[in-house]
C-alpha positions in Angstrom: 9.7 15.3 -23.6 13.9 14.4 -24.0 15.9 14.4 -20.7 17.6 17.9 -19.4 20.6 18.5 -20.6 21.8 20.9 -17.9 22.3 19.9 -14.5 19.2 18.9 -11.4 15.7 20.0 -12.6 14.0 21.9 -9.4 10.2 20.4 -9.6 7.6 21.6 -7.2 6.0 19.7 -4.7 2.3 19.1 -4.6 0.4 19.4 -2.0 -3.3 17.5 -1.8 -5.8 18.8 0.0 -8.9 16.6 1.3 -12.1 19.1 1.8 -14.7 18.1 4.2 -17.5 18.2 1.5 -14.8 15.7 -0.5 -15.1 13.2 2.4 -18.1 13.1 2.8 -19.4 13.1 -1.1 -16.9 9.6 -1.0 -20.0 7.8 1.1 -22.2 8.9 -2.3 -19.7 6.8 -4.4 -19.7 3.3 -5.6 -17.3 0.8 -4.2 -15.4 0.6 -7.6 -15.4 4.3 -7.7 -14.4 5.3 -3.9 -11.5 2.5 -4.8 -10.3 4.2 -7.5 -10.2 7.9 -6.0 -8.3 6.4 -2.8 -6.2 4.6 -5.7 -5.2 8.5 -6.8 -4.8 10.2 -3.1 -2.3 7.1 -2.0 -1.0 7.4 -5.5 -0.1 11.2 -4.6 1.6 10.5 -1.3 3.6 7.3 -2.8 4.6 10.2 -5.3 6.3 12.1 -2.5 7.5 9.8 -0.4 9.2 8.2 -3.9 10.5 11.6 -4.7 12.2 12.0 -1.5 14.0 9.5 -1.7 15.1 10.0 -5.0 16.1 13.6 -5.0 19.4 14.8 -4.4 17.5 17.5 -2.3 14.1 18.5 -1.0 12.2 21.3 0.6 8.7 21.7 2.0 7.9 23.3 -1.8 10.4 21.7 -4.4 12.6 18.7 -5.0 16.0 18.6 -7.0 16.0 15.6 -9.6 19.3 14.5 -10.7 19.2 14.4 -14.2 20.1 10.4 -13.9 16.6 10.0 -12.3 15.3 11.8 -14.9 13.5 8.4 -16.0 12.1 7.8 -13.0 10.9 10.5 -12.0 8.8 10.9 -15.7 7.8 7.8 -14.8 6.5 8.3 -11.2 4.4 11.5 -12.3 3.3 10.0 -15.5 2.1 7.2 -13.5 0.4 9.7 -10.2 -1.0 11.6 -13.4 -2.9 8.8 -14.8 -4.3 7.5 -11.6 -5.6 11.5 -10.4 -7.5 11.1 -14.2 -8.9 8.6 -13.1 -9.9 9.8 -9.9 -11.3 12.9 -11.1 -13.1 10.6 -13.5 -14.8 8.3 -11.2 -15.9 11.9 -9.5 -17.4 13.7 -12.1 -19.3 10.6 -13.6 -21.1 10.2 -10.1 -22.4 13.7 -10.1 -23.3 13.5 -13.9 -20.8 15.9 -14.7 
């Protein structure tokens, strides 16, 4: 995908929830596994907090990325993307998914 050519891209904002039965099924895990799915949730919030300060605005649901930080921001998600893979990876090869 080619940088925007018209003016700030709005991009939601996600949100991650952490379930109860998702807690506690990390004690189940592996040590190499439970690193890598706490790799993906800090991966998620580092995502945000990036994005904040990137953006020329931000709500509670969206953020406004200048196309000049179009780069980055491909980057950042591309990068958040690969580590929740990951994540979800580690989790469905300790239930035998």
């Amino acid at each position: 995908m080619g940088t925007p050519s018209n003016g700030p891209i709005s991009v939601g904002r996600i949100r991650r929830l952490l379930s109860e039965s998702l807690s506690s099924d990390l004690g189940l895990l592996e040590l190499n596994e439970i690193d890598v799915v706490v790799n993906a949730i800090i991966s998620l919030d580092g995502m945000d907090h990036f994005l904040e300060k990137l953006c020329l605005e931000h709500s509670d649901t969206r953020f406004l990325v200048p196309i000049t930080a179009w780069s980055e921001f491909r980057r950042v998600a591309e990068t958040t993307a690969d580590a929740l893979d990951f994540g979800v990876q580690a989790l469905e090869l300790s239930r035998g998914v």
